[in-house]
N, C-alpha and C positions, 0 to 999 in steps of 0.2 A: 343179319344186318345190324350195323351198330346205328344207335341213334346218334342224331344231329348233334353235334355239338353247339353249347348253350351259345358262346361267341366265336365267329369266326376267328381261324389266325390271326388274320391283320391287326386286330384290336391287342391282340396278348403282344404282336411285336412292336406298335404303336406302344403299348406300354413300359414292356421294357427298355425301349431305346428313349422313353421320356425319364425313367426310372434311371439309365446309367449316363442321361446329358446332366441329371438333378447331382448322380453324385459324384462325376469330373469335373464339372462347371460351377453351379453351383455352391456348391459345399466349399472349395477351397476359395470360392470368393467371398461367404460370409466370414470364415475364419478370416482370411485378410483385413477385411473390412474390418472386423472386431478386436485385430490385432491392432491395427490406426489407431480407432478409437480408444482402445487403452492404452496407448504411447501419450494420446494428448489428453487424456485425462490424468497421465502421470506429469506430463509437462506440466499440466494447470496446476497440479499439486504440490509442486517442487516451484514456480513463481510464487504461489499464494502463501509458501513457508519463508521466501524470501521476500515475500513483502510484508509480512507480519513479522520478522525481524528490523527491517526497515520502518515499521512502524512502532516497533517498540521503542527504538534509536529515537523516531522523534518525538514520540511523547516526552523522553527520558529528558529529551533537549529543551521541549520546550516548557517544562515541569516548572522553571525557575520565573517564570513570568509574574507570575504573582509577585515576586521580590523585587522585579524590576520596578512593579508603579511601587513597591514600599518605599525602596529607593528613591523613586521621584517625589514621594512626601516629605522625606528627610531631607532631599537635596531643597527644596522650596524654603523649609524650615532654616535651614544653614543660610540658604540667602538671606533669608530675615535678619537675622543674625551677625551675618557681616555686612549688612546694609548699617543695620543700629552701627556696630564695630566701626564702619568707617566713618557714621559722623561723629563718633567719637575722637576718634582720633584725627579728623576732621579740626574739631574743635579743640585738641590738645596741639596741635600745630599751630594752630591760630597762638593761640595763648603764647607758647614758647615763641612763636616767630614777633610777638612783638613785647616779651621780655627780652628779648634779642636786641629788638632795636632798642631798649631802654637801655641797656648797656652799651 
C-alpha cells in the first residue's frame, strides 16, 4: 500500500491553474502597464527638454533689463538737459525777438 499523499490533488490543481492565470493574465498586464508608464515618463522628458529650451530663450530675452532702467537714468539726465537747453534758447529768442523789433 502506498502512503497518503502529503496534499491532495485539488490543492496541486488549485495551484497550477492560480500559477498559469498569474502568467496569461497577469504578467502581460504588468508589462503593459510599465510599458504606459515609460511612454509618459518619456513624454515628461521630451516637455521638460522643451521647456528648458524655452527657458533659456527667456532668460536670454530678458537678460537686457538691467540696460533698460540704465537707459531710464540717461533718459532722466537728457531731460535735464534739454529742459536747461530750452530755456536757453528760451531766452536767446527773447533777445533776438526784440533786436528784431529794434530794427
Amino acid at each position: 500500500m502506498a502512503p497518503d499523499p502529503m496534499f491532495p490533488p485539488a490543492v496541486f490543481v488549485i495551484w497550477w491553474t492560480g500559477l498559469l492565470i498569474t502568467l496569461v493574465v497577469f504578467v502581460p498586464l504588468s508589462v503593459l502597464l510599465l510599458h504606459r508608464l515609460w511612454r509618459t515618463a518619456r513624454s515628461i522628458q521630451l516637455y521638460a527638454r522643451d521647456a528648458l529650451v524655452a527657458a533659456g530663450g527667456i532668460a536670454a530675452n530678458t537678460a537686457q533689463i538691467g540696460a533698460l532702467d540704465q537707459t531710464i537714468e540717461v533718459a532722466g539726465g537728457m531731460l535735464t538737459a534739454a529742459s536747461s537747453i530750452e530755456q536757453k534758447l528760451g531766452a536767446a529768442t527773447g533777445i533776438l525777438a526784440r533786436r528784431a523789433e529794434r530794427l
